[in-house]
C-alpha positions as CSV (number, residue, x, y, z in Angstrom):
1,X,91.9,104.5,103.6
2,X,92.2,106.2,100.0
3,X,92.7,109.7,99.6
4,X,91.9,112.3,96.2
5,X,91.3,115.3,95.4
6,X,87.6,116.7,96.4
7,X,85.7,116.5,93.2
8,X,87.5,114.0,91.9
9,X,87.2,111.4,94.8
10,X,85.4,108.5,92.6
11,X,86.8,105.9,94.9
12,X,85.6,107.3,98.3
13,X,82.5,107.5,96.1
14,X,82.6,104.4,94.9
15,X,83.2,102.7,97.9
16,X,80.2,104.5,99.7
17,X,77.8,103.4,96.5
18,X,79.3,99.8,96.4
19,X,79.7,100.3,92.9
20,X,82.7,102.2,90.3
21,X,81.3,105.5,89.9
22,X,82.8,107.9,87.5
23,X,84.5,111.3,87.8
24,X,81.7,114.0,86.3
25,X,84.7,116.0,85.1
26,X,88.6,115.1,84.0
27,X,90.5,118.1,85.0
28,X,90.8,120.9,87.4
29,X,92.8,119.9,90.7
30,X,96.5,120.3,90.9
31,X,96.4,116.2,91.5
32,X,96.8,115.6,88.0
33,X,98.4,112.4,88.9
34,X,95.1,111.2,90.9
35,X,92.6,112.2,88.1
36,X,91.7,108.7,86.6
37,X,88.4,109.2,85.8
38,X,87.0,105.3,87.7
39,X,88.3,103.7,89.9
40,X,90.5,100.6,88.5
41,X,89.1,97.3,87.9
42,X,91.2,95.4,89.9
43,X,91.7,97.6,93.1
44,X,87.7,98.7,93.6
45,X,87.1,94.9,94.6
46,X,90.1,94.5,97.0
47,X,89.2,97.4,98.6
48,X,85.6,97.2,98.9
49,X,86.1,93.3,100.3
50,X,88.1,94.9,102.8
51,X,85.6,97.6,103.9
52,X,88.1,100.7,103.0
53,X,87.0,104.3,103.1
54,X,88.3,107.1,101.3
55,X,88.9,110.6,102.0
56,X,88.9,113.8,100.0
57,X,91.1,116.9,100.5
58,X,91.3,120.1,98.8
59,X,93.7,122.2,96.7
60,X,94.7,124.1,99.3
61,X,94.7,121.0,102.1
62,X,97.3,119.6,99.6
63,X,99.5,122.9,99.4
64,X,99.4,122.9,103.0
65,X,100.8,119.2,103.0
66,X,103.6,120.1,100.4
67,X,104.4,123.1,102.0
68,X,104.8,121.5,105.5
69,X,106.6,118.2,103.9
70,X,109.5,120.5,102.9
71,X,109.3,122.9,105.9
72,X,109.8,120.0,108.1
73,X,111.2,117.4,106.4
74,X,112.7,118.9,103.4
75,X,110.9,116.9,101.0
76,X,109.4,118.4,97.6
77,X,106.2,116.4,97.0
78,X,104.5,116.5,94.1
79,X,100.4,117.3,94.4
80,X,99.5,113.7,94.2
81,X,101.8,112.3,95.9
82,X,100.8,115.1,99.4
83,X,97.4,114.1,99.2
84,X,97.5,111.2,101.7
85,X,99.7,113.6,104.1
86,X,97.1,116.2,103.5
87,X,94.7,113.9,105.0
88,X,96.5,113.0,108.0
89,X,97.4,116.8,108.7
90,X,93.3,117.3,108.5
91,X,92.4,114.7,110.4
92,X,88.8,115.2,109.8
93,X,86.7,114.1,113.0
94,X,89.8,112.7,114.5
95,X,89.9,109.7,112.7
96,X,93.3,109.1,113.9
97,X,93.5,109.9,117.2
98,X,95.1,107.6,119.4
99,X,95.9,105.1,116.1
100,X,99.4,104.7,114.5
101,X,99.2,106.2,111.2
102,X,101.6,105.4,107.9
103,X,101.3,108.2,105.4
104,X,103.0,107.5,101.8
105,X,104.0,110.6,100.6
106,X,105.6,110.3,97.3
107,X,106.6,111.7,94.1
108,X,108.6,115.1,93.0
109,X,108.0,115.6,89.6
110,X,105.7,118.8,90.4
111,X,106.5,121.9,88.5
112,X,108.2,124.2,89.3
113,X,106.0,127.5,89.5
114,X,103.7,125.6,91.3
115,X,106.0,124.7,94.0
116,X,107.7,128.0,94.8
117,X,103.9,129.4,94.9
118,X,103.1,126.8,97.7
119,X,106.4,127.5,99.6
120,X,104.8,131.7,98.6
């Protein structure tokens, strides 16, 4: 399962199409670090061989996820890297229920504004 930003999802697009489809735009989610604008070359293939999915949150699905990340576990995520626990925190039409999930959260170069207005 992949997981970006909503507007920005050109894998969970591109996986859908069975073709790399582009981005229509290059900025504007606080996932800067998930903003390529096609999915890569080399992983559309491996994932569409495998039948993957992807999944798109929002802004404020992945403030949720960085703001419970620290709350609970005390770990300062950046955007990007809270995307994938945004999605598991949604778990839009219970896609996970009853399944053992693995969520890689990662990354804590986010900046610092940002991340005292999530923890608000």
């Amino acid at each position: 399962m992949t997981v970006e930003p909503a507007g920005f999802d050109k894998m969970r697009r591109s996986l859908a199409a069975g073709d790399r489809l582009s981005n229509p735009q290059l900025t504007g989610s606080i996932c800067d670090a998930l903003l390529a604008p096609t999915p890569g070359v080399h992983t559309f293939p491996v994932l569409a061989r495998r039948g993957a999915q992807g999944l798109a949150v929002t802004d404020d699905e992945v403030r949720a996820a960085m703001r419970f990340a620290f709350d609970h576990f005390r770990l300062v995520l950046e955007p990007g890297g809270a995307a994938a626990l945004a999605a598991a925190l949604q778990n839009e039409g219970g896609r996970l229920a009853g399944k053992t999930t693995v969520v890689i959260a990662s990354g804590g170069n986010v900046d610092p504004e940002l991340f005292k207005s999530v923890l608000g």
